[in-house]
C-alpha positions as CSV (number, residue, x, y, z in Angstrom):
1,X,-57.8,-14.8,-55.1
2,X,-60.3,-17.9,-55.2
3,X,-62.4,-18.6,-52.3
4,X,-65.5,-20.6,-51.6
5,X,-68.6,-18.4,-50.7
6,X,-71.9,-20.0,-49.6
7,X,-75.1,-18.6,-51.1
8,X,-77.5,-20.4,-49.7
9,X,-78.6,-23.9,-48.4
10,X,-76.8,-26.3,-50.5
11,X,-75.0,-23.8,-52.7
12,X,-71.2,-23.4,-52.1
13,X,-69.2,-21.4,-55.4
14,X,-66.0,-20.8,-55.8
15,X,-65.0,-17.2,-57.3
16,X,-62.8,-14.5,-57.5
17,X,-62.9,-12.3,-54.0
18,X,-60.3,-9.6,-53.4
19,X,-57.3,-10.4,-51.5
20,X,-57.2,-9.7,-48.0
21,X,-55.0,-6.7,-46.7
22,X,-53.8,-5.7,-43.3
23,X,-56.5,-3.8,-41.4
24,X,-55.3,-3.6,-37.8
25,X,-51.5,-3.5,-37.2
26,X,-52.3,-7.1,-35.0
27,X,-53.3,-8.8,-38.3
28,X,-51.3,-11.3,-40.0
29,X,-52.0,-12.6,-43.9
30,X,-51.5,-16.2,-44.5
31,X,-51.0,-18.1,-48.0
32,X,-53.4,-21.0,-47.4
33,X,-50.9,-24.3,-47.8
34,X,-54.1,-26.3,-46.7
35,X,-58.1,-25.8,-45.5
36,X,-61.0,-28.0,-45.0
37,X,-64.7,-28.2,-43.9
38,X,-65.8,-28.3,-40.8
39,X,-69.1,-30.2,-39.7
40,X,-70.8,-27.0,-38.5
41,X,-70.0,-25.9,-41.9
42,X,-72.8,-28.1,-43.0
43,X,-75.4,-26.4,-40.4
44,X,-76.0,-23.4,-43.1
45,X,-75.6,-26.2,-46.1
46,X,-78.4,-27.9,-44.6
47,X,-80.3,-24.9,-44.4
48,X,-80.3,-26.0,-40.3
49,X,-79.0,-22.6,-39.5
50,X,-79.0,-18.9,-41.3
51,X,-76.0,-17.2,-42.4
52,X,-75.6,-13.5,-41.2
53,X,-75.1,-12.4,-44.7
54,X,-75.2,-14.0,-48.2
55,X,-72.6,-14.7,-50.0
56,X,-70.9,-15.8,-46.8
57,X,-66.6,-16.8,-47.3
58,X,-66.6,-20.1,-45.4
59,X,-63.9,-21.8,-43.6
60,X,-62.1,-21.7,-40.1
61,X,-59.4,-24.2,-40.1
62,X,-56.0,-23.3,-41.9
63,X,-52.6,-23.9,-41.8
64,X,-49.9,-21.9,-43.9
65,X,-47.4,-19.6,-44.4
66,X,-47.6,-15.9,-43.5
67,X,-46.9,-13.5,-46.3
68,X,-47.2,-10.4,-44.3
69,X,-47.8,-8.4,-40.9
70,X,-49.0,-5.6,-39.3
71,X,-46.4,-3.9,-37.6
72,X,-47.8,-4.8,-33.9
73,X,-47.2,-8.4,-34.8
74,X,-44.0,-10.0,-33.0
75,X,-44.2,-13.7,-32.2
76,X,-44.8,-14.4,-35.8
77,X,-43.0,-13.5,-38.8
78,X,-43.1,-13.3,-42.7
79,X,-42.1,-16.9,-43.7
80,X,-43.4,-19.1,-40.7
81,X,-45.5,-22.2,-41.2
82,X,-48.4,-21.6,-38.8
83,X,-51.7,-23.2,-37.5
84,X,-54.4,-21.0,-37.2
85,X,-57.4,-21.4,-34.4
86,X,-61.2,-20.2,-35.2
87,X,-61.2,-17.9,-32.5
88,X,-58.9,-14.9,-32.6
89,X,-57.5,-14.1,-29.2
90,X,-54.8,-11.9,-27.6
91,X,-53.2,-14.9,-25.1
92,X,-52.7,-12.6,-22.6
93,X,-55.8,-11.2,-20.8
94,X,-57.4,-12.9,-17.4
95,X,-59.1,-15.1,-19.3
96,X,-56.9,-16.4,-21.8
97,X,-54.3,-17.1,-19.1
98,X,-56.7,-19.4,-17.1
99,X,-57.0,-21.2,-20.3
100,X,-60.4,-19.9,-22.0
101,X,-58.7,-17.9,-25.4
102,X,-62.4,-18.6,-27.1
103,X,-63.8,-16.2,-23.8
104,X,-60.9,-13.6,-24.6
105,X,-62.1,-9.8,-23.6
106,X,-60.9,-9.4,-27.2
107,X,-62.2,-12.7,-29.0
108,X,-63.2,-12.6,-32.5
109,X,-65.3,-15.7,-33.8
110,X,-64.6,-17.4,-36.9
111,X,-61.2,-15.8,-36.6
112,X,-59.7,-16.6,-39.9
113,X,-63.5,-16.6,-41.9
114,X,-63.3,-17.2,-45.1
115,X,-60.1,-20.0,-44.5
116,X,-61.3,-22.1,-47.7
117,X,-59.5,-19.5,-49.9
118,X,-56.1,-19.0,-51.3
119,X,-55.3,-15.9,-48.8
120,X,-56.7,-15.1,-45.1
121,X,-57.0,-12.5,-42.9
122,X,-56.1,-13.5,-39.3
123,X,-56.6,-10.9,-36.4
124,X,-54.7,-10.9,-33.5
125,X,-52.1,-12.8,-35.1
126,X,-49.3,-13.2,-32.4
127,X,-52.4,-14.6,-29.8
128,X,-54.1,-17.1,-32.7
129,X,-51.3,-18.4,-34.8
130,X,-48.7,-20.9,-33.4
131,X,-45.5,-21.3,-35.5
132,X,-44.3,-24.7,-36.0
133,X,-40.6,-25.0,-35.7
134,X,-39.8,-25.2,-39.5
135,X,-41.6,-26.0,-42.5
136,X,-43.2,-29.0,-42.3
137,X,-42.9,-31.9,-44.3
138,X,-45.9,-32.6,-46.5
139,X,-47.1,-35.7,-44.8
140,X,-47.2,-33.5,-41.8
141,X,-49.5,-30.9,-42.8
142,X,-52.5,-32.7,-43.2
143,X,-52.2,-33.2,-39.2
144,X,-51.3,-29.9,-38.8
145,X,-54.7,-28.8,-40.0
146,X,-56.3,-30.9,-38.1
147,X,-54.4,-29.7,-35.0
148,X,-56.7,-26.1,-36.3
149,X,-60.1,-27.5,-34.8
150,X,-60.8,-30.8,-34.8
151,X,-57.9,-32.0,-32.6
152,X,-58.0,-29.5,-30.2
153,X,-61.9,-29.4,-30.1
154,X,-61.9,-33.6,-29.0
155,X,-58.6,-32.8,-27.1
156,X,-61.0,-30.0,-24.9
157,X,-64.2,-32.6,-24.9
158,X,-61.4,-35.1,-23.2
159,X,-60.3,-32.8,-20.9
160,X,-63.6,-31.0,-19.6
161,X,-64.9,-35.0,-19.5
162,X,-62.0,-35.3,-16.8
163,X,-60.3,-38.0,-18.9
164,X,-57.4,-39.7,-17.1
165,X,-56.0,-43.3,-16.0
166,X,-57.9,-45.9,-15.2
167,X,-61.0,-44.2,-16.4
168,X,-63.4,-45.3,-19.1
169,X,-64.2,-42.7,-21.2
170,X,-67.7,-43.0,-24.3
171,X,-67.4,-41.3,-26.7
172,X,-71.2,-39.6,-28.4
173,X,-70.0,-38.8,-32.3
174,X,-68.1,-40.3,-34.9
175,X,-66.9,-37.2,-37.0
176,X,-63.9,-35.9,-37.0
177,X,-64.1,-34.7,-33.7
178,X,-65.6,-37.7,-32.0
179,X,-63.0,-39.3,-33.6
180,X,-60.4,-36.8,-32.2
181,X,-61.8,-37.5,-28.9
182,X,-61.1,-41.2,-28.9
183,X,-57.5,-40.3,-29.8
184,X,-57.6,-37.5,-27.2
185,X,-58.9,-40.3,-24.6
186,X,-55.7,-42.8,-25.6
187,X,-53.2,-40.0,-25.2
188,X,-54.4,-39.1,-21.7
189,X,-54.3,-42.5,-20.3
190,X,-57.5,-43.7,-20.4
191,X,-58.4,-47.5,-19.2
192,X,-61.3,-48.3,-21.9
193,X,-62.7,-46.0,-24.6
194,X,-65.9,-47.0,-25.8
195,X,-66.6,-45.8,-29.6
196,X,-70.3,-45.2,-30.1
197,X,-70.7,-45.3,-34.0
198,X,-73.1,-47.0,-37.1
199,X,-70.2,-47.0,-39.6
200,X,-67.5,-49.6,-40.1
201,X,-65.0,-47.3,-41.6
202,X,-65.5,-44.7,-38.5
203,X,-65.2,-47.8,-36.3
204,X,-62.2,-49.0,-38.1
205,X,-60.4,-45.3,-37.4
206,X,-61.7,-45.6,-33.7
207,X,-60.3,-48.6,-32.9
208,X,-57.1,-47.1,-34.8
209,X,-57.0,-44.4,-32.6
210,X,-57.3,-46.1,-29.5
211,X,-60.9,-47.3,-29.4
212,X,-61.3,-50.7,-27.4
213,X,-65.1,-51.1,-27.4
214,X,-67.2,-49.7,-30.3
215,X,-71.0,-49.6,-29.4
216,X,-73.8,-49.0,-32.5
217,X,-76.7,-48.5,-30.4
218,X,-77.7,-45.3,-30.2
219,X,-80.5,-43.3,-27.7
220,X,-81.6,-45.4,-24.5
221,X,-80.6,-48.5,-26.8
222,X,-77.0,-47.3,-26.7
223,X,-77.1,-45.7,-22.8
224,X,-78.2,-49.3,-22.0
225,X,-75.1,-51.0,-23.6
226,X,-73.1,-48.5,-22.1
227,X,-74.4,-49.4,-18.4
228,X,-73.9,-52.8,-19.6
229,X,-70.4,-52.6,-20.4
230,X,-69.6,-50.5,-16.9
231,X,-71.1,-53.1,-14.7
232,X,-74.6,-50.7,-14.6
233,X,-72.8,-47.5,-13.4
234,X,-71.7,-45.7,-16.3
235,X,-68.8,-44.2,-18.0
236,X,-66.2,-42.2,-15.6
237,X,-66.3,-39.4,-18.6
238,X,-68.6,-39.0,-21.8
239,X,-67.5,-37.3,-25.1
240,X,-70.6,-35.6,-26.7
241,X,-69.9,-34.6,-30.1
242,X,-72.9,-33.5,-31.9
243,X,-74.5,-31.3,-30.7
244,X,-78.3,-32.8,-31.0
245,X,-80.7,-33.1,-28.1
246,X,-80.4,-36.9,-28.5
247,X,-76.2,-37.1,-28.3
248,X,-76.9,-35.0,-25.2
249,X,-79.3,-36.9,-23.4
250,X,-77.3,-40.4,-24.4
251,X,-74.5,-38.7,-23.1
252,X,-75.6,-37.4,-19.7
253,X,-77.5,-41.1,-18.9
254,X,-74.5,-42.7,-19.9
255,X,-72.5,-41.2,-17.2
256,X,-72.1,-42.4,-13.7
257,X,-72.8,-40.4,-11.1
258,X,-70.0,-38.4,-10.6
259,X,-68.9,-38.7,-14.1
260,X,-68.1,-35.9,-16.3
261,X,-69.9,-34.8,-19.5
262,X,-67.4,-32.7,-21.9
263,X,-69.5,-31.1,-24.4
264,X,-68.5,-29.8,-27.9
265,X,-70.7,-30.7,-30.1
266,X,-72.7,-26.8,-31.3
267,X,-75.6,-27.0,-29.7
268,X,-78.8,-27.3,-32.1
269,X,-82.1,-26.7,-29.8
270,X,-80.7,-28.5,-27.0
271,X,-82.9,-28.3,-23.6
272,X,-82.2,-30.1,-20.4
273,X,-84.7,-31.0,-18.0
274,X,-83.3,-29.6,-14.8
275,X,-85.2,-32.5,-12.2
276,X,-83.6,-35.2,-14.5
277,X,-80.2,-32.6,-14.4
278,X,-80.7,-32.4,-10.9
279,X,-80.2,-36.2,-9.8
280,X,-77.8,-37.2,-12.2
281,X,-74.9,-36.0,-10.1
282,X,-73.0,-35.5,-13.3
283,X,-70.7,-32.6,-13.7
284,X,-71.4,-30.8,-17.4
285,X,-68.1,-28.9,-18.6
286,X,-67.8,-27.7,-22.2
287,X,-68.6,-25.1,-25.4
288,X,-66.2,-23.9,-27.7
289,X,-62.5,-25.3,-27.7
290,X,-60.4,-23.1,-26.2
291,X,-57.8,-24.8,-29.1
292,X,-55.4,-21.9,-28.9
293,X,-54.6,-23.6,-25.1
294,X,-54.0,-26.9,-26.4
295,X,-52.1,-25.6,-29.8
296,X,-48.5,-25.4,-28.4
297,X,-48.7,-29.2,-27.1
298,X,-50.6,-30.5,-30.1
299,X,-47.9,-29.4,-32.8
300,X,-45.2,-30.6,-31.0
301,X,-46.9,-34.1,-30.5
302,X,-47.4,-33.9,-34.6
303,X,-44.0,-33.0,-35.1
304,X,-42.8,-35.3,-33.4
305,X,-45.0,-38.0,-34.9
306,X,-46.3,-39.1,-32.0
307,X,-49.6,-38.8,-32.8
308,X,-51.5,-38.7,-36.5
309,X,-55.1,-36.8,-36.6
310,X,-54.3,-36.2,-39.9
311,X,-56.2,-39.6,-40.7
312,X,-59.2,-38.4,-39.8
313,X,-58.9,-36.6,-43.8
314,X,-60.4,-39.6,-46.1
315,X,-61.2,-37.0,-48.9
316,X,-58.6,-34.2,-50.4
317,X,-60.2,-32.4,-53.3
318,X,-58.9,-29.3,-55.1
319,X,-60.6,-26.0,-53.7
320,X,-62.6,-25.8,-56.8
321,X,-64.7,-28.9,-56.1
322,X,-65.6,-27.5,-52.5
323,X,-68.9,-27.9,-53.3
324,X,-68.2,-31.6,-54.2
325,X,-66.4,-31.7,-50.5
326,X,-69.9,-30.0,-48.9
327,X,-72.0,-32.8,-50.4
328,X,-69.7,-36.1,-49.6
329,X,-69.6,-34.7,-46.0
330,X,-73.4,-34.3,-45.9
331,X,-73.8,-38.0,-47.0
332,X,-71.5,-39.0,-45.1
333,X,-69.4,-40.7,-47.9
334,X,-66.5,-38.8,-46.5
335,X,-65.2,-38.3,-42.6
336,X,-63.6,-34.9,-43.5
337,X,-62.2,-33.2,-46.5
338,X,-59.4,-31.4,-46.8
339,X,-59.1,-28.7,-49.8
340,X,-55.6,-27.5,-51.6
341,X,-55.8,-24.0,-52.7
């Protein structure tokens, strides 16, 4: 099969790899309908974070249809469209139940490594993948992938953030997930979303997705519009979706006190003063998207075309030009890309 390996900073090839094959009688293999790159993809790209191994198969997000299973596997079967998460869990321990599938006793990060390929390996299959109740139409799917990560990553950032009705919700970010987040804030009711971005197309999808402020300040600059826009107390609950010390920071002072901080953003050499910490009064909930919770919920909203992340795709390039998909991403000529194997 083809798949994209990364070498090194800035170098993403796609070769030949061998096809994937059942190793634990929980694993699933899924024909790749659709994959894409993430923005912590471009952490290694950047050279901003090492690889455990070169070549490394890159990719986490995935939707498709499962070609085969081990013979443990019994909520999924040969023929379903599914939606992977990046996280394999088993659903059913203490911790998964509560809600927390990327804290399973049996978790697996970067479930489904390697998901910008042709073929995948998923482990734990019946706990990661979620059926969808037939095979989608094509418009569909590109929501459907984005129902893998991004979705539920903004949909988590919304919920930790304790976004409601009659809140106002900021939103730190203007990827995918940030993006995610404003639509995540719109579905759960809140009052006033406030869309911190530099970028008119970003601000144009905000708005689309719910946005009814967009603020371009950034830093104390852009914590100071924010109190300005909340009457000097703050936002009710803040999105941070970077995962810089500076989205951090603008995010915690742009919260009232009270207020709720969900974080998603990987954090890169992130430190918090704990005096300033102490009297912010705000609550700090977050880490990796426990998507797999969300998953169920998500699909049927797509389904039913109620909602359509699937927008937050502005680039769909052949899996060959990966690379091509690495760079637009990295100068920001492109939101997110989505690959066709």
């Amino acid at each position: 099969m083809r798949g994209a390996l990364m070498y090194g900073p800035g170098d993403v090839r796609v070769t030949e790899r061998e096809d994937p094959t059942i190793v634990q009688q929980t694993d699933a293999i899924v024909r790749v309908t659709a994959a894409c790159i993430c923005g912590s993809d471009l952490w290694p790209w950047r050279g901003q974070e090492d690889l455990a191994a070169t070549p490394a198969p890159m990719g986490h997000e995935y939707v498709g249809v499962v070609e085969q299973v081990g013979s443990d596997v019994t909520d999924v079967t040969v023929g379903d469209f599914v939606v992977g998460t990046f996280f394999a869990s088993d659903n059913t321990c203490e911790i998964c139940r509560a809600g927390y599938q990327t804290h399973c006793v049996q978790r697996q990060p970067g479930a489904a490594t390697g998901a910008q390929s042709e073929l995948v390996r998923v482990p734990l299959a019946d706990g990661t993948l979620v059926a969808t109740p037939g095979q989608p139409d094509a418009d569909l799917v590109p929501s459907l992938l984005a129902a893998s990560d991004v979705l539920g990553t903004g949909w988590f950032a919304a919920v930790a953030a304790e976004v409601g009705p009659g809140k106002t919700v900021a939103v730190v970010g203007d990827g995918a997930v940030g993006l995610l987040g404003v639509l995540a804030a719109r579905q759960l009711g809140a009052e006033r979303i406030i869309a911190m971005s530099r970028h008119a197309d970003r601000q144009a999808l905000a708005r689309e997705f719910g946005a009814t402020d967009v603020v371009t300040e950034r830093g104390d600059e852009g914590v100071a519009k924010i109190r300005a826009l909340t009457g000097g107390l703050g936002a009710h609950s803040v999105i941070e979706a970077v995962g810089t010390q500076e989205a951090m920071m603008q995010a915690i002072r742009s919260t009232r006190p009270g207020g709720h901080v969900g974080y998603v953003g990987v954090s890169h050499d992130v430190a918090l003063d704990g005096q300033e910490l102490f009297f912010s009064g705000v609550h700090l909930h977050g880490g990796p998207a426990p998507v797999r919770r969300f998953l169920p919920e998500l699909v049927d909203l797509i389904w039913r075309r109620e909602i359509d992340p699937g927008k937050v795709f502005d680039l769909v390039l052949p899996l060959e030009e990966a690379a091509e998909g690495y760079k637009a991403m990295d100068e920001r000529s492109a939101i997110k890309v989505l690959l066709t194997p």
